[in-house]
C-alpha positions in Angstrom: 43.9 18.0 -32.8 44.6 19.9 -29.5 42.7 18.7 -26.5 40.1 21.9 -26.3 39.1 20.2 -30.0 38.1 17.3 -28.1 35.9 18.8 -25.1 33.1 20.0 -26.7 32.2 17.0 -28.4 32.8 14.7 -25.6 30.8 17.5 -23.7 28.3 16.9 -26.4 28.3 13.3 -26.1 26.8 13.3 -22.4 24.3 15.8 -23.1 22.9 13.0 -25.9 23.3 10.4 -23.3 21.7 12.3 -20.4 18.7 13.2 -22.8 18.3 9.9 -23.9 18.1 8.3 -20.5 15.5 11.3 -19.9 13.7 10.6 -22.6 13.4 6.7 -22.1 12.3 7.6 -18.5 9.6 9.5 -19.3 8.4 6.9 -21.8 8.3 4.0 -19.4 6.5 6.1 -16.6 4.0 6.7 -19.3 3.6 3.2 -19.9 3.9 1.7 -17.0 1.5 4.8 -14.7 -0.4 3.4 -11.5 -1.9 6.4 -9.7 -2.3 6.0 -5.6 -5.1 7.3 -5.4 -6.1 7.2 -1.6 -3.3 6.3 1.0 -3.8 6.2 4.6 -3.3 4.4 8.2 -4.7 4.5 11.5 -3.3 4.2 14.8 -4.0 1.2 16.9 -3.2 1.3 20.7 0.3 -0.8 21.3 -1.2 -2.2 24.6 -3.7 -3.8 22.4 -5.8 -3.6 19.2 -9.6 -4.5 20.9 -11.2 -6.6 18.6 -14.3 -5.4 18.8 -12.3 -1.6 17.9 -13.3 -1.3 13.8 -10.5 0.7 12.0 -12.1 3.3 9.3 -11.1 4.5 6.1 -13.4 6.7 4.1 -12.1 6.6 0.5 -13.5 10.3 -1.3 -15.2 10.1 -4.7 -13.9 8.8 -7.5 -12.8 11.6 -10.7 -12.8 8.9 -13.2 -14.0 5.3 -13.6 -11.2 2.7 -13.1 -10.3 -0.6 -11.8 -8.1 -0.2 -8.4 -5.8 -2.8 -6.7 -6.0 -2.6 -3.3 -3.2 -2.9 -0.5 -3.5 -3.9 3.3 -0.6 -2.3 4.9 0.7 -3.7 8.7 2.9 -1.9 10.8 4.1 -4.5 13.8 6.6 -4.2 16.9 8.7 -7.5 18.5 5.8 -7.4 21.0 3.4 -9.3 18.6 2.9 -12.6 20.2 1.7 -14.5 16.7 3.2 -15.9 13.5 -0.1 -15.4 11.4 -2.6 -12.2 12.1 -5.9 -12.8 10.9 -8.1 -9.5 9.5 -11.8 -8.8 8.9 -11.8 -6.2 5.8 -15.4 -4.9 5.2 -16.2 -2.2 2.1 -19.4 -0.6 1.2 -19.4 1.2 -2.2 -21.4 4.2 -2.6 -23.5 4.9 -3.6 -24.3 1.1 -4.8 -24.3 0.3 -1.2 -22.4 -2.7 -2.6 -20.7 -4.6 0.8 -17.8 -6.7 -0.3 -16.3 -9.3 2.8 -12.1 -10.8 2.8 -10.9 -12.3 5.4 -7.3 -12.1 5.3 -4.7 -14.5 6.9 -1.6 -13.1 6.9 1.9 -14.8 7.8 3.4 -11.8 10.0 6.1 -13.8 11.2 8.7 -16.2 9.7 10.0 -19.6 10.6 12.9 -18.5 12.5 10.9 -15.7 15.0 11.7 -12.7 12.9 8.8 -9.9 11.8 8.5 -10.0 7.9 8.5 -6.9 6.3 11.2 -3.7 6.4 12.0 -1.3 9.3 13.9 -1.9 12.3 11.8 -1.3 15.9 8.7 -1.6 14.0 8.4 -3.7 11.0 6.5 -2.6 8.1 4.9 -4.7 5.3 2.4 -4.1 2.4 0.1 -7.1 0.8 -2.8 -6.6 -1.9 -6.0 -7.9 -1.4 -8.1 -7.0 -3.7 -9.1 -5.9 -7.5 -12.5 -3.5 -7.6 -13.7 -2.0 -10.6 -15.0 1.3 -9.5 -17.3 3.8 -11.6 -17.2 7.9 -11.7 -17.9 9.4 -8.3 -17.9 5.8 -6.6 -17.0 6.5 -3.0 -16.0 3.6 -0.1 -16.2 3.3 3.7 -13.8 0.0 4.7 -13.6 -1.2 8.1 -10.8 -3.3 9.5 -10.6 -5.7 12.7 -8.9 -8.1 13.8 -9.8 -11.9 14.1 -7.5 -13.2 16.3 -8.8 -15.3 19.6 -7.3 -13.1 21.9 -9.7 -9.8 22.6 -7.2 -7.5 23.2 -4.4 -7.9 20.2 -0.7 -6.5 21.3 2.4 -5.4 19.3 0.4 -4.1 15.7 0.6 0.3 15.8 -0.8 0.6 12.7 -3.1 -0.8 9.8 -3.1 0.8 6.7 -5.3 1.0 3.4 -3.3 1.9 -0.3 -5.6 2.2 -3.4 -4.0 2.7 -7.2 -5.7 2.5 -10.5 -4.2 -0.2 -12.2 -3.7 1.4 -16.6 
């Protein structure tokens, strides 16, 4: 066999390949789909996060009925003074006007000083919180604050909220 002979059917044999990896890809996205359905942060002042300063999130209606995991997302600098930060997460579902309460207590900082999380002059770190069941047109208003003793709360620039149906 000359060497041309040989080309198109190794040629042949990555186009197979490729397809099949293709293929397999799209059939584990399928299966394994979460949809983000709402995504946002707010700002928080670096010279301090007041405590008495609510963050809000206004998640829109609902298209379809489904039960969503919920993520608290913390964006912290080296000027955060504490190894655990303590949040006040309060959600109304409408229209319900169902209130659900979570206090989280979260370990920001490891044993040996250093932020947890990814990122290098601010440190950035992701944790769920909660599971809701939410029906067709369900809409929710969350409010965030800190719990710490201090009043005025330095290093955190951010505090974010994540939503995806869980299938």
């Amino acid at each position: 066999m000359t060497e041309q002979a040989h080309l198109p059917r190794h040629g042949m044999k990555q186009k197979t390949a490729f397809i099949m990896v293709v293929i397999a890809t799209m059939v584990l996205s399928v299966a394994c789909h979460n949809t983000t359905i709402y995504n946002d942060y707010q700002h928080t002042h670096l010279k301090g996060w007041k405590k008495n300063n609510r963050l809000n999130f206004h998640v829109p209606p609902m298209q379809d009925a489904a039960t969503c995991q919920q993520y608290i997302g913390i964006r912290l600098t080296d000027l955060y003074p504490f190894q655990m930060l303590s949040l006040i997460i309060q959600q109304t579902i409408y229209p319900e006007n169902k209130t659900l309460s979570d206090t989280l207590n979260l370990e920001v900082i490891d044993e040996q000083g250093q932020l947890r999380g990814n990122g290098l002059n601010i440190s950035q770190m992701e944790l769920p919180f909660r599971s809701v069941t939410l029906k067709e047109g369900d809409s929710i208003h969350v409010t965030i604050q800190h719990n710490m003793r201090r009043d005025i709360l330095e290093g955190i620039s951010d505090i974010g909220l994540r939503i995806e149906t869980k299938e």
